[in-house]
Structures are given as structure tokens and as C-alpha cells.
C-alpha positions as CSV (number, residue, x, y, z in Angstrom):
1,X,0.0,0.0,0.0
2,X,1.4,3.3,-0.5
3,X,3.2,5.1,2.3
4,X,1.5,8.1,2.4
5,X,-2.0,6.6,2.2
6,X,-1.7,4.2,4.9
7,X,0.2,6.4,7.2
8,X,-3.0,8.8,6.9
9,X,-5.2,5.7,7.4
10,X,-4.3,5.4,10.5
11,X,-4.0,8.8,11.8
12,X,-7.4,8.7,11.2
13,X,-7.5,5.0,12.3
14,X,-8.3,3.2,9.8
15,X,-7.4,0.0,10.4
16,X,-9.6,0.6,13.7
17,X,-11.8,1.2,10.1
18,X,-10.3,-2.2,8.8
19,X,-12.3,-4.2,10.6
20,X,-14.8,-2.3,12.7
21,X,-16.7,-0.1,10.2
22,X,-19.7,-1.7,10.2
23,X,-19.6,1.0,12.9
24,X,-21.1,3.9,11.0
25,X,-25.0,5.7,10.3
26,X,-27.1,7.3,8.7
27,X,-29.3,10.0,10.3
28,X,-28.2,9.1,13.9
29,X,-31.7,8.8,14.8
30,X,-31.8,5.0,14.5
31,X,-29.4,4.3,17.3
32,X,-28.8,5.7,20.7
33,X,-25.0,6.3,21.8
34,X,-24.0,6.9,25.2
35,X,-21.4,10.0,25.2
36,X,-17.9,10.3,26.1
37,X,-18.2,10.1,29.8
38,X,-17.8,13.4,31.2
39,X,-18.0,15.7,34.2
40,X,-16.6,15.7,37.8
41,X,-13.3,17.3,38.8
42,X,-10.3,15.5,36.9
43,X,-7.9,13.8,39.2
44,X,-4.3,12.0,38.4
45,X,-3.4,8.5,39.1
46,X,-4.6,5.1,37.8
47,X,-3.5,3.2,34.2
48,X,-5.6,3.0,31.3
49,X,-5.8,-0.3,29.5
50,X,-6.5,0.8,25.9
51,X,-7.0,-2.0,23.4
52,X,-6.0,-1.1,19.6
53,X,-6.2,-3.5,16.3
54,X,-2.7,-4.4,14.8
55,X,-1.0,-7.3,13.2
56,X,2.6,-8.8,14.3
57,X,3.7,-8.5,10.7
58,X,3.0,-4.8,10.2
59,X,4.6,-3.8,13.7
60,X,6.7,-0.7,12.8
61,X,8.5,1.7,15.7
62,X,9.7,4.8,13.6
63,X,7.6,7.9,13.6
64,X,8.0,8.7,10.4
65,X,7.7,5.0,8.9
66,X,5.0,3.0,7.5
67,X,2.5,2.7,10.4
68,X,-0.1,-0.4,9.4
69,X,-1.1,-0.5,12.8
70,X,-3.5,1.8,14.6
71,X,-1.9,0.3,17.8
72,X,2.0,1.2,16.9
73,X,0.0,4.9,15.8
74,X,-1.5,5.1,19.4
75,X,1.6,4.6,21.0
76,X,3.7,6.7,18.5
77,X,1.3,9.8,19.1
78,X,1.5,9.5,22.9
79,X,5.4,9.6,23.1
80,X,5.7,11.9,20.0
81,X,4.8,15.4,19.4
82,X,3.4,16.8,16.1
83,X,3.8,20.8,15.4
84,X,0.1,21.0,15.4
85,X,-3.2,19.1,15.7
86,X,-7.0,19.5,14.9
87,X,-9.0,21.2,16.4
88,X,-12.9,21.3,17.4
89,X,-13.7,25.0,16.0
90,X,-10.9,25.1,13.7
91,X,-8.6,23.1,11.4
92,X,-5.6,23.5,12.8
93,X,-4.3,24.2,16.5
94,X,-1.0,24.5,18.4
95,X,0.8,21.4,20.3
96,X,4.8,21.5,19.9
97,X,4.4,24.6,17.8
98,X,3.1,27.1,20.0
99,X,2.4,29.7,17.4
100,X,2.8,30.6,13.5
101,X,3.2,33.6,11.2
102,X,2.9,34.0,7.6
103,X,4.8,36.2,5.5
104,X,2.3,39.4,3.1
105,X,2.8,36.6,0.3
106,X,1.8,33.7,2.3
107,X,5.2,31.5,1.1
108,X,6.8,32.1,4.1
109,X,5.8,30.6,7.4
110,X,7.6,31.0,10.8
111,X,6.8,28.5,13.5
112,X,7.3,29.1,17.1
113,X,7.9,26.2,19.5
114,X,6.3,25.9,22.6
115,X,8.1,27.1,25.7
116,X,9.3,24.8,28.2
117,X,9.1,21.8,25.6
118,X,11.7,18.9,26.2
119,X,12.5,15.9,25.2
120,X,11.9,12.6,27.6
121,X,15.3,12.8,28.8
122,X,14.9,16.3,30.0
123,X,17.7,18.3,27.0
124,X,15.5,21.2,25.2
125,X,13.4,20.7,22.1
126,X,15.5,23.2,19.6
127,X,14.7,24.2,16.2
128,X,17.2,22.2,14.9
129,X,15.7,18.9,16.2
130,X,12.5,20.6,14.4
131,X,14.6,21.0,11.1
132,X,15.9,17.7,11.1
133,X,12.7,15.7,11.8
134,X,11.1,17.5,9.0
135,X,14.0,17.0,6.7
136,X,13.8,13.2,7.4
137,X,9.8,13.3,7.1
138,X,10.0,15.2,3.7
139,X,12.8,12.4,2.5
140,X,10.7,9.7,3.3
141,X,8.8,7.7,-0.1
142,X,5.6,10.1,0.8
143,X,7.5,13.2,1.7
144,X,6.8,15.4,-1.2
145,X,3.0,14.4,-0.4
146,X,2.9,15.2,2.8
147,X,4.6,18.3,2.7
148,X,3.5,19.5,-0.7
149,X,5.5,22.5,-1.9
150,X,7.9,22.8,0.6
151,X,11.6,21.4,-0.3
152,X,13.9,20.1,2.4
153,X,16.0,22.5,2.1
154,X,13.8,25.2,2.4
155,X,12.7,23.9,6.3
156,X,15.1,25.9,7.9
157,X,15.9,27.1,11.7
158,X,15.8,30.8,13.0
159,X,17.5,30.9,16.7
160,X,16.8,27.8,18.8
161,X,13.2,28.3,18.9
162,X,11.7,29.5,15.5
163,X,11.2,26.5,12.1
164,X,11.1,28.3,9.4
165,X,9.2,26.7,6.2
166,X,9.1,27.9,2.4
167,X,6.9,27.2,-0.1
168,X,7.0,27.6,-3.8
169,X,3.7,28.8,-3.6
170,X,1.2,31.2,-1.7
171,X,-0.4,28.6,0.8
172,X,-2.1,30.4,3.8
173,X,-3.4,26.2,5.0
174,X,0.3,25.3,5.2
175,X,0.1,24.7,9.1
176,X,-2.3,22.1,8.4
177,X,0.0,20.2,6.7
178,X,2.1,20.3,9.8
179,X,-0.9,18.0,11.7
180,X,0.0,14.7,10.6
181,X,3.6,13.0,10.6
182,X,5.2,15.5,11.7
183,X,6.5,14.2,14.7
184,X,9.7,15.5,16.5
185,X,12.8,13.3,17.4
186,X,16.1,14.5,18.3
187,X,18.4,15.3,15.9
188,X,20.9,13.0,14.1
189,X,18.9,9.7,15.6
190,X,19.8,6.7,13.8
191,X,17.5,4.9,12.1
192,X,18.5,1.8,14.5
193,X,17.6,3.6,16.9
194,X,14.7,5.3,16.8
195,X,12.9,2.4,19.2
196,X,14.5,4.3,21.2
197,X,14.6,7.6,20.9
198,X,13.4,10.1,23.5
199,X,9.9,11.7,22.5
200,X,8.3,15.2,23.8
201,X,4.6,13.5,24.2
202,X,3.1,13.4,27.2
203,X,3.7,9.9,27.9
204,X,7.0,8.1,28.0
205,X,7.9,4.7,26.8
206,X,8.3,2.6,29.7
207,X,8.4,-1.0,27.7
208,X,7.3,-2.7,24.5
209,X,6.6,-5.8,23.0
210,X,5.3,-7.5,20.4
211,X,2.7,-4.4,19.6
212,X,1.8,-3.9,23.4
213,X,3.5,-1.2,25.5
214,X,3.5,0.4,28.3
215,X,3.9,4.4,28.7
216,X,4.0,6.5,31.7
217,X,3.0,10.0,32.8
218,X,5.6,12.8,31.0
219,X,5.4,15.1,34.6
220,X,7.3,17.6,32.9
221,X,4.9,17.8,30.0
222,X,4.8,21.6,28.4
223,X,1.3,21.0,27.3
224,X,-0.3,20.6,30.6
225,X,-1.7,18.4,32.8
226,X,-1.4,14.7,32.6
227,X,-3.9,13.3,34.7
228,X,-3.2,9.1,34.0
229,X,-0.4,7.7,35.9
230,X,0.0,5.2,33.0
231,X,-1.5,3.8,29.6
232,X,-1.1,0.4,29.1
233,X,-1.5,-0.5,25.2
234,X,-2.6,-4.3,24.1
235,X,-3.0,-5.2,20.4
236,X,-5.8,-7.1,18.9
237,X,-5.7,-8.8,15.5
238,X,-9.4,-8.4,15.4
239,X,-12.2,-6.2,16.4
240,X,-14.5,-9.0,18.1
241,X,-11.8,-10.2,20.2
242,X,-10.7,-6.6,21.3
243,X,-14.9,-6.0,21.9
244,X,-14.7,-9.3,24.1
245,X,-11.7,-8.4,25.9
246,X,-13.4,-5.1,27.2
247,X,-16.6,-6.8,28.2
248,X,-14.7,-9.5,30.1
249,X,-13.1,-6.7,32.1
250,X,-9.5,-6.7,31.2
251,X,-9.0,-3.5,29.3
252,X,-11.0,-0.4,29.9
253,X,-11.3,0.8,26.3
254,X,-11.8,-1.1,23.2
255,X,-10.7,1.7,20.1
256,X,-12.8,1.5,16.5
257,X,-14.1,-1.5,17.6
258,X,-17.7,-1.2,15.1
259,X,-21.1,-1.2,14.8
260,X,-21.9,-5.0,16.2
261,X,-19.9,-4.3,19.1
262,X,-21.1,-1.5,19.7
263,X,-24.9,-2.0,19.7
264,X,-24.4,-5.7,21.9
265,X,-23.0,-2.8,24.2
266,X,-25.7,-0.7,24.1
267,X,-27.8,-2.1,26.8
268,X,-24.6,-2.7,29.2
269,X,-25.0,0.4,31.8
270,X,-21.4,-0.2,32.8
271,X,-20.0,0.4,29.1
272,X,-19.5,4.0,27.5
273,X,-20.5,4.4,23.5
274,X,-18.4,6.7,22.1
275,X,-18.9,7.9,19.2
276,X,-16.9,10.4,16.6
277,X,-19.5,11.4,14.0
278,X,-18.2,11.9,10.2
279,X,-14.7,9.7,11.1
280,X,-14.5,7.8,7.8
281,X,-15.3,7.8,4.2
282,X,-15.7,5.2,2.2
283,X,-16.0,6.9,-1.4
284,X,-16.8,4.9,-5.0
285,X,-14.2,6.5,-7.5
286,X,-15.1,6.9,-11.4
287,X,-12.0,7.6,-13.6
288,X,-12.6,10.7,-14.8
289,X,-9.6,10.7,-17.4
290,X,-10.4,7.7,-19.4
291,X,-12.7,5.4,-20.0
292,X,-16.7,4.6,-19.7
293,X,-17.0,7.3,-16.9
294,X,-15.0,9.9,-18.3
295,X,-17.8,11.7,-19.6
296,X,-19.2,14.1,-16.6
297,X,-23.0,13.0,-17.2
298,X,-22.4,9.6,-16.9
299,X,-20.2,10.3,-13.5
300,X,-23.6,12.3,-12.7
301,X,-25.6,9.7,-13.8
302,X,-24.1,7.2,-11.0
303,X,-24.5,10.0,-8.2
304,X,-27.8,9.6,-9.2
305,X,-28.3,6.2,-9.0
306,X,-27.2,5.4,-5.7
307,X,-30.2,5.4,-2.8
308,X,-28.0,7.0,0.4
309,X,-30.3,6.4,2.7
310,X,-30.2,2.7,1.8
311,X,-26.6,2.8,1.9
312,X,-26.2,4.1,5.2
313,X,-28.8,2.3,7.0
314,X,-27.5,-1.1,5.4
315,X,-23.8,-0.8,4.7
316,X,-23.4,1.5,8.1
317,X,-25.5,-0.2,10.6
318,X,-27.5,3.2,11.4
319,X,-23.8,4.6,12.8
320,X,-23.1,7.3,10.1
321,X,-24.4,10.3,8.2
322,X,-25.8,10.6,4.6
323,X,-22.9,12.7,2.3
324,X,-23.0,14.6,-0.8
325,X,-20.0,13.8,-3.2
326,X,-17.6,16.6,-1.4
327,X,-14.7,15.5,0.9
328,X,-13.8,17.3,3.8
329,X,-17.4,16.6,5.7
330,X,-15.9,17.9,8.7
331,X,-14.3,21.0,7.6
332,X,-15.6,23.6,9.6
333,X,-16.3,25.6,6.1
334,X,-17.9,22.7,4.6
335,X,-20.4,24.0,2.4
336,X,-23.5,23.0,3.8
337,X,-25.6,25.1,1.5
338,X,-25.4,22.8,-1.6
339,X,-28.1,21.0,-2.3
340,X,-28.3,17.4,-0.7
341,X,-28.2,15.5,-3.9
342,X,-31.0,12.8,-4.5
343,X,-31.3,10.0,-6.1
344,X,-33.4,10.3,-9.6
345,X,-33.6,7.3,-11.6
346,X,-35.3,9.0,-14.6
347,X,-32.9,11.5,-14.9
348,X,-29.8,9.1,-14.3
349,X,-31.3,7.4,-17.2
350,X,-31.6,10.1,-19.3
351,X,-28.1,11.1,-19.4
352,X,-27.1,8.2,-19.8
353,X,-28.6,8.3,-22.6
354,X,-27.9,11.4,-23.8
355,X,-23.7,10.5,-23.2
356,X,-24.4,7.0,-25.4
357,X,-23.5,4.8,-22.3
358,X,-22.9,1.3,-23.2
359,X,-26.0,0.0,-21.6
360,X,-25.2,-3.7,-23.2
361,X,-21.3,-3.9,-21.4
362,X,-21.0,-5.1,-17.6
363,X,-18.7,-3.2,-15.8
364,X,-16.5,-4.1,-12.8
365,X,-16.4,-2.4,-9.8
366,X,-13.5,-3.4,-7.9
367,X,-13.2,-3.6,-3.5
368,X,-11.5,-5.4,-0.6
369,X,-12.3,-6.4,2.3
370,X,-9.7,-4.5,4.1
371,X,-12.5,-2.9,6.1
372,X,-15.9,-4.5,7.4
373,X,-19.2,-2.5,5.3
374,X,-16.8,-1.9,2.2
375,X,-17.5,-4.7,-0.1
376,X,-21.0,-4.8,1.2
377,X,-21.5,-1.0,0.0
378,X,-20.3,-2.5,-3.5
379,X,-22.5,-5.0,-3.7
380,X,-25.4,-2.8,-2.3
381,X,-24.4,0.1,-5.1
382,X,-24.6,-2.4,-7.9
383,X,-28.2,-3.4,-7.0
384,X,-29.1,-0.2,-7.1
385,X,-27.6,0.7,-10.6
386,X,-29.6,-2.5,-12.3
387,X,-32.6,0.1,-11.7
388,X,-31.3,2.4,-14.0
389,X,-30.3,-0.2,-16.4
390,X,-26.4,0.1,-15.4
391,X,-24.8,-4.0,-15.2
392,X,-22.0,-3.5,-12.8
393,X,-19.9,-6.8,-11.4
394,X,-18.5,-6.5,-8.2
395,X,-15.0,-7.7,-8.1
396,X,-13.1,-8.7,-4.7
397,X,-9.3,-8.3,-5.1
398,X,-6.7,-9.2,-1.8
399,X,-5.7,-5.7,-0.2
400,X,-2.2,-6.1,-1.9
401,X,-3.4,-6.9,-5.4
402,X,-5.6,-3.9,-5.0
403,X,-3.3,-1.2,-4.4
404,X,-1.1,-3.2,-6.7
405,X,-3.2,-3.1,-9.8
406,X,-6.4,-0.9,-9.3
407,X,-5.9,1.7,-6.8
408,X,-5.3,4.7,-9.1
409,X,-5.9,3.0,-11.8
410,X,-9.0,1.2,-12.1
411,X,-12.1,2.7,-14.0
412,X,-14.6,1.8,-10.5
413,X,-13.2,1.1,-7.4
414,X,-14.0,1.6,-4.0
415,X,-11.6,3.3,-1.4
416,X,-11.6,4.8,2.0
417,X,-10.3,7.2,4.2
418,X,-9.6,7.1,7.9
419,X,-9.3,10.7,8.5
420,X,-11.8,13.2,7.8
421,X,-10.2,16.3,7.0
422,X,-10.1,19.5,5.6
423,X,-11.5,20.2,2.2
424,X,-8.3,22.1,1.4
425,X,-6.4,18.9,2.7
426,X,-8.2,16.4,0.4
427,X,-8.2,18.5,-2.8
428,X,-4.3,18.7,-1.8
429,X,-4.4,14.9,-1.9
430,X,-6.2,13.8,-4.2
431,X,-8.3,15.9,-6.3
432,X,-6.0,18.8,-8.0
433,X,-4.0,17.9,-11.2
434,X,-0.8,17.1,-10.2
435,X,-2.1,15.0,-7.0
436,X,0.5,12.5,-6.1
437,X,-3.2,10.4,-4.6
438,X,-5.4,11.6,-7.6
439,X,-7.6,8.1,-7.7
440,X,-10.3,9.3,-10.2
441,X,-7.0,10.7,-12.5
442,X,-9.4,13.7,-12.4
443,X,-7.7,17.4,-14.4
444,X,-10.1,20.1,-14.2
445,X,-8.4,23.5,-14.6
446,X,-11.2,25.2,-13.2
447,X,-10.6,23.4,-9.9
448,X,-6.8,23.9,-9.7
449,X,-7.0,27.5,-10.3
450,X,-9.7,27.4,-7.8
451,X,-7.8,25.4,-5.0
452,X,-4.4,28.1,-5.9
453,X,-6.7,30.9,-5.0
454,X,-8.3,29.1,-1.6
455,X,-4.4,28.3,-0.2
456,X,-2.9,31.9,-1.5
457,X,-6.1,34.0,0.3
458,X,-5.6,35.2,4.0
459,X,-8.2,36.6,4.9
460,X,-11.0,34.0,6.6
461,X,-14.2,35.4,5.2
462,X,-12.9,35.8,1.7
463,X,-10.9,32.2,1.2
464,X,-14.3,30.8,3.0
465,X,-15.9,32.4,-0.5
466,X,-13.6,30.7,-2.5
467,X,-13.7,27.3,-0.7
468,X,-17.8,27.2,-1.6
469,X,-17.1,27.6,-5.2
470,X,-14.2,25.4,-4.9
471,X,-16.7,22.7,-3.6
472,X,-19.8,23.3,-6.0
473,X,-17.2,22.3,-9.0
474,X,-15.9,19.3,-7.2
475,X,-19.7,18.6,-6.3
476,X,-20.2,19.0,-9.7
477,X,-17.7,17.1,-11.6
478,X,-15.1,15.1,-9.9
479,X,-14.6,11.2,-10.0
480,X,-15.9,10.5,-6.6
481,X,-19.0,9.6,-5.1
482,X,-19.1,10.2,-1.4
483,X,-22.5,8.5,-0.5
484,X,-22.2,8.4,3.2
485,X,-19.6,8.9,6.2
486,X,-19.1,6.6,9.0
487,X,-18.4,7.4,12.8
488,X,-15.9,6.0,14.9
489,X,-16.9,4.0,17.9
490,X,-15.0,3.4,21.0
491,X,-16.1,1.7,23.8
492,X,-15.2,2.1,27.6
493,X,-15.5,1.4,30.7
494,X,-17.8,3.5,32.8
495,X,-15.0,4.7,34.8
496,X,-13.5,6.2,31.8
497,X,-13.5,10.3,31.5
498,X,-13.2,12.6,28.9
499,X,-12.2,10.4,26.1
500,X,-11.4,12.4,22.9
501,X,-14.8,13.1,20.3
502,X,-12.6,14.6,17.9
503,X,-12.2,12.2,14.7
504,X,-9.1,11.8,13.0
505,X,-5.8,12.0,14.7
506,X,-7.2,13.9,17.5
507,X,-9.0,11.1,19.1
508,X,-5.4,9.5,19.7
509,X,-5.0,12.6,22.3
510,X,-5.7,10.8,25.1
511,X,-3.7,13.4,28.0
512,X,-6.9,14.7,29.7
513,X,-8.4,11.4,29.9
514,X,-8.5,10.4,33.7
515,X,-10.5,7.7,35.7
516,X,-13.4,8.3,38.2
């Protein structure tokens, strides 16, 4: 699988997708989910016994490696510090990076770090470590994806406590690119080493094995208070066993663990439902640049097609929301104001027509079963098309062959996405020309010059303007169709406080969490 890809799987955990997304809704009034436990005054002490999905062969340590575990990514983002994270009211907030300043042209950003911050073995966090974890990051197989525009050598250090990064071009989002990967190590640490290396998070590595770990409270934390004396970390190869563990008693939280797990839980009083609305989305992508959906009415004509509601209520067990072809559903600008789009046989049909479609071919659409509800929305979308006369196969290929041979490739394939972002960060991805992750090989020059003029305006109001018309064209004529989004579900233990509601990476944040 590619490295970027997977790496942003997981910060948006993914594989806690892979097999628990039968975890996801539709209107949210068909099930009843217990909140994050909350209220009370927080108080320290106590371990948290987390549970996490992983597999032996895909354990990795380094920060800025191939993370095909969601339990290596919980552990990493407890010792390790990024610049910045998400936020609840806005895209991007501080964490190592205190603060951040753009030059008038928007190419120049200057990054503050936090005061105070150290590394586990108590030596300063200087802007050279920043430099040189960066530099490493951007030299990595996905580095010019994840830090798009920006060349190592233009991540430079100002003084021991200010980054400074460059951009070839006007970007006034470039701080949200420092939210994901970017975590700090000390610099010069050899890649043998890095099990080792001293982190700034607010836990510490106290052992690990296998994929289980143990970290302890960081007391000298800059961020704040760490209330958990410990977190205790254990790996499960699969979602049922992880749900069974935490009903048995021996964790406290089971993390992505799905929709079957989470409604036997339901009825427990002594289990928490947690749930992150709009945490994953699981898209069907029509090559736009070739082939029998190249032509926009037929792309159209399969938005169309598919019944949402349907799709939500069957494919996402009632946890999840209806979506309307745009990603980015939890981007505070999302533009809600677009029309929910509706599914109209007669017109499907009719453009169909009208763009000659093949009516007499069968066409393959192409999944895996690398996550629970994906090959079932397949299979579900393909009924649906036979209504409008559309004969679509659906084709199951092994997670390796996939990204192998169809993933940016294939004419009809389904994907996901473990992190619900920004609209900026997915038209960064995967939407604008020269995408390095452009799965529908979509070029509309109306759309680049649109997403150039979102990333080079400062002013909030204004680039908010441009990010509505930057959405109408991708709701409009891009390769995907985004028919629903599906929460995350944790469960825990009633003792459990304060658990993260943020989807994404931030629900990996676990330093406020504390136990009644």
C-alpha cells in the first residue's frame, strides 16, 4: 500500500476502520449512543488499559515510517509530538508549535515552539531537532505528499526556537499540513535507533513488546496536565476479540471497535459508546480521465443512481451520516448550503442516454475487504444501478493486489479514508491535477486554479468564499462519489472520563483522559 496513504489511514484510524466499520449511520436517529463520559473534577493516578487492532507483521516503531497498525499509531502519538493538531472550532491548533506567522505573500511561514518543551530525557526541544525531523519526514517515499511545496532545504531554523518553512507557492493552510507526521525526534537519531529515541509526548515509553506497551506520565509535560499515571496498550488482530476483551473486564477501552460491538454494548450500563460522527469515508471513484465514466454525465448519472439512505442504514448499521460527493465533511467551512443531492432514476437514465453509455457492457467495480461494510457497500451500489439499467460486477481483489493493480488505476473502485479532513487537505491529496493520490486521474483546470486561490487568500471570510465555489465544482464534476460517512466508535468502561470526540488524529489525544 502506499506510504502516504496508509500512514493517513491510521491517523485517522483506519485500520480501527479495517475491521470495525460496520460502525457507521445514517441519520443518527436509529441508534442511541451513550457520550464520552464526562464531568466531575479531573484527578491524576490510575492506568488506562486501551486496546487497539494491529497485526505482528506490520509492527513498525519509527515515527515517520509505514504505520499499518493503529496500535503502533496510538503509542507513537502518545510519546511523540506533532507541530500541530486538529482542532474542534478550527482546522488546525497549536501542540509542539506554540504559534505561527505567515509572511504578506503567504510563502513564508515562521513556527514558534512551545516554551518549556523537552524531550523525555529532559535536553531542550531546539529548532534544529524541528529541522531535522522535518528534513527526514520530507525524504521519506511520501515526503513530497505530505509536505507538498515545501523542499527540504527550504525547512530551515531561526535561533533555537523558530522553524522556518518555504513554499513555492502562496499557501495560507500550510500549518495544516504540519498535523499529521510531523512528529519530533532528536536530531541525528539513527534509524537503529529510533525504538529508542526520546519523545516530547506526554507519555513516555516505559516498555514494548510485540505491539503492546506500556507508557508513563511525561510530569514535565509543556502541554499541561497529565492526569493518567499510565497507559497500558494491548494489540488485537481483530475487532471482536478486542470487543470481548473489554466486556470481560481486562481493558478499559476497546478503540474502533464497530457497529456489532457497539450495539451488543448498548444495553450494558457499565460500558460508554463513544462515538466520533463523520470519522471515515468510504468513497466509489469513477476515472474521470479515461474510459466509460470519463464523460461528466455519466459520472452524474451514477450520483444519481445510488439510494443513500439505503446505503447508510445497510452498509453502516445506522452509525453514520448521509454525504454529498464533497470530501472534507468535517471541515468547519464545509459548504452545507449545496443542495443534498438525491437519487433520480429517470434522470440518471436520461443522461445516460444522452452521453451514449454502453448500456449492453458489464462493468467491474472493484473492492476489498480490508475494512468491514466496504465490499458490502459494493455490492449494495450495484443493486441499485440495475434500476437504471447500469450491469455492474463486483469484483473482490486481496488488499495487496488492490493497491497493486487498481488503486489509481481502475475505472470503478471503492476506497476509503480514515481521517476526515479538511477540504483544502483532500483536494491537496487527491483531487487537484498534479495530486501524487489523484484516484479518479481527475484534471479540471477550473478546480486547480480554484484550489491556488483558496491556499494563496488570507483573509478567513474571503478564502471561506472561495472554498464554496471550490466545492460546487468538485460537487459537480469530480470522480468520486461520497455517498455516506461513517463514525468511529470506542467503547469504555464507565469509569472512563473525557475520552477524545474529535475524529481523525485527534482522538489519539488521550492526555486529559482520567479515571473516576
Amino acid at each position: 500500500m502506499n506510504f502516504n496513504r496508509r500512514q493517513v489511514l491510521w491517523a485517522g484510524g483506519a485500520i480501527g476502520a479495517a475491521a470495525l466499520l460496520a460502525a457507521c449511520s445514517g441519520g443518527g436517529d436509529s441508534t442511541s449512543s451513550k457520550p464520552a463520559a464526562a464531568g466531575g473534577k479531573p484527578k491524576k493516578g490510575g492506568t488506562l488499559r486501551i486496546g487497539a487492532l494491529g497485526r505482528a507483521g506490520a509492527i513498525t516503531r519509527d515515527p515517520h515510517g509505514t504505520q499499518g497498525n493503529e496500535s503502533d499509531y496510538l503509542v507513537i502519538a502518545l510519546v511523540y509530538d506533532t507541530l500541530a493538531m486538529p482542532g474542534a472550532k478550527t482546522n488546525t491548533v497549536p501542540r509542539l508549535a506554540a504559534s505561527w506567522e505567515p509572511s504578506k505573500d503567504l510563502k513564508t511561514w515562521r513556527f514558534k515552539l512551545a516554551e518549556g518543551a523537552t524531550f523525555h530525557d529532559g535536553t531542550p526541544v531546539t529548532a534544529d531537532d524541528v529541522v531535522w525531523s522535518l528534513r527526514r519526514l520530507r525524504n521519506t517515499p511520501s515526503g513530497a505528499a505530505r509536505l507538498p511545496g515545501i523542499k527540504a532545504e527550504n525547512i530551515t531554523a531561526d535561533g533555537t526556537d523558530t522553524v522556518v518553512l518555504v513554499s513555492d507557492y502562496a499557501n495560507a493552510e500550510l500549518p495544516l499540513l504540519t498535523r499529521l507526521a510531523t512528529f519530533v525526534m532528536k536530531k541525528d537519531t539513527s534509524d537503529k535507533a529510533v525504538d529508542k529515541a526520546p519523545g516530547t509526548g506526554p507519555f513516555k515509553l516505559d516498555w514494548y513488546r510485540g505491539g503492546n506497551a506500556r507508557l508513563v506520565r511525561n510530569e514535565k509535560w509543556y502541554g499541561g496536565t497529565v492526569y493518567l499515571d499510565a497507559i497500558e496498550v494491548t494489540m488485537f488482530e481483530t475487532p471482536q476479540a478486542m470487543a470481548n476483551a473489554l466486556l470481560a473486564g481486562q481493558i478499559d477501552v476497546a478503540s474502533n471497535v464497530g457497529a456489532v460491538a457497539a450495539r451488543t454494548a448498548e444495553s450494558r450500563k457499565d460500558i460508554q459508546v463513544v462515538r466520533r460522527p463523520d470519522d471515515m469515508s468510504m468513497p466509489i471513484v469513477m476515472r474521470a480521465g479515461s474510459g466509460p465514466f470519463s464523460d461528466v454525465r455519466v459520472r452524474e448519472a451514477l450520483r444519481l443512481v445510488v439510494d443513500r439512505e439505503a446505503m447508510v442504514k445497510q452498509v453502516l448499521s445506522g452509525y453514520g451520516t448521509v454525504a454529498n460527493d464533497i470530501m472534507g465533511t468535517g471541515d468547519p467551512n464545509y459548504a452545507k448550503d449545496i443542495p443534498q443531492r438525491k437519487r433520480d432514476l429517470a434522470k440518471a437514465k436520461q443522461l445516460l442516454t444522452e452521453a451514449e453509455f454502453d448500456f449492453s457492457k458489464t462493468y467491474d467495480l472493484v473492492t476489498t475487504e480490508d475494512i468491514s461494510g466496504l465490499a458490502e457497500s459494493a455490492t449494495l451500489f450495484a443493486s441499485q444501478a440495475r434500476e437504471a439499467g447500469i450491469k455492474i460486477k463486483v469484483v473482490k481483489q486481496e488488499s495487496g493486489a488492490f493497491y497493486e493493480k487498481t488503486w489509481l488505476k481502475g475505472d470503478l473502485y471503492t476506497t476509503y479514508w480514515g481521517t476526515n479532513d479538511s477540504v483544502v487537505f483532500f483536494a491537496s491529496k487527491t483531487l487537484v491535477s498534479e495530486a501524487g493520490q489523484n484516484e479518479a486521474a481527475w484534471a479540471d483546470k477550473e478546480f486547480d486554479a480554484s484550489y491556488r486561490k483558496v491556499i494563496a487568500t488570507a483573509d478567513e471570510k474571503a478564502r471561506a468564499a472561495v472554498l464554496r465555489e471550490l466545492q460546487q465544482i468538485e460537487f459537480d464534476r469530480s470522480g468520486y462519489l461520497l455517498w455516506g460517512m461513517a463514525d468511529g466508535i470506542d467503547l469504555a468502561a464507565a469509569k472512563v472520563r473525557d475520552l477524545p470526540e474529535l475524529a481523525g488524529y485527534g482522538r489519539v489525544q488521550l492526555e486529559n483522559v482520567w479515571l473516576s
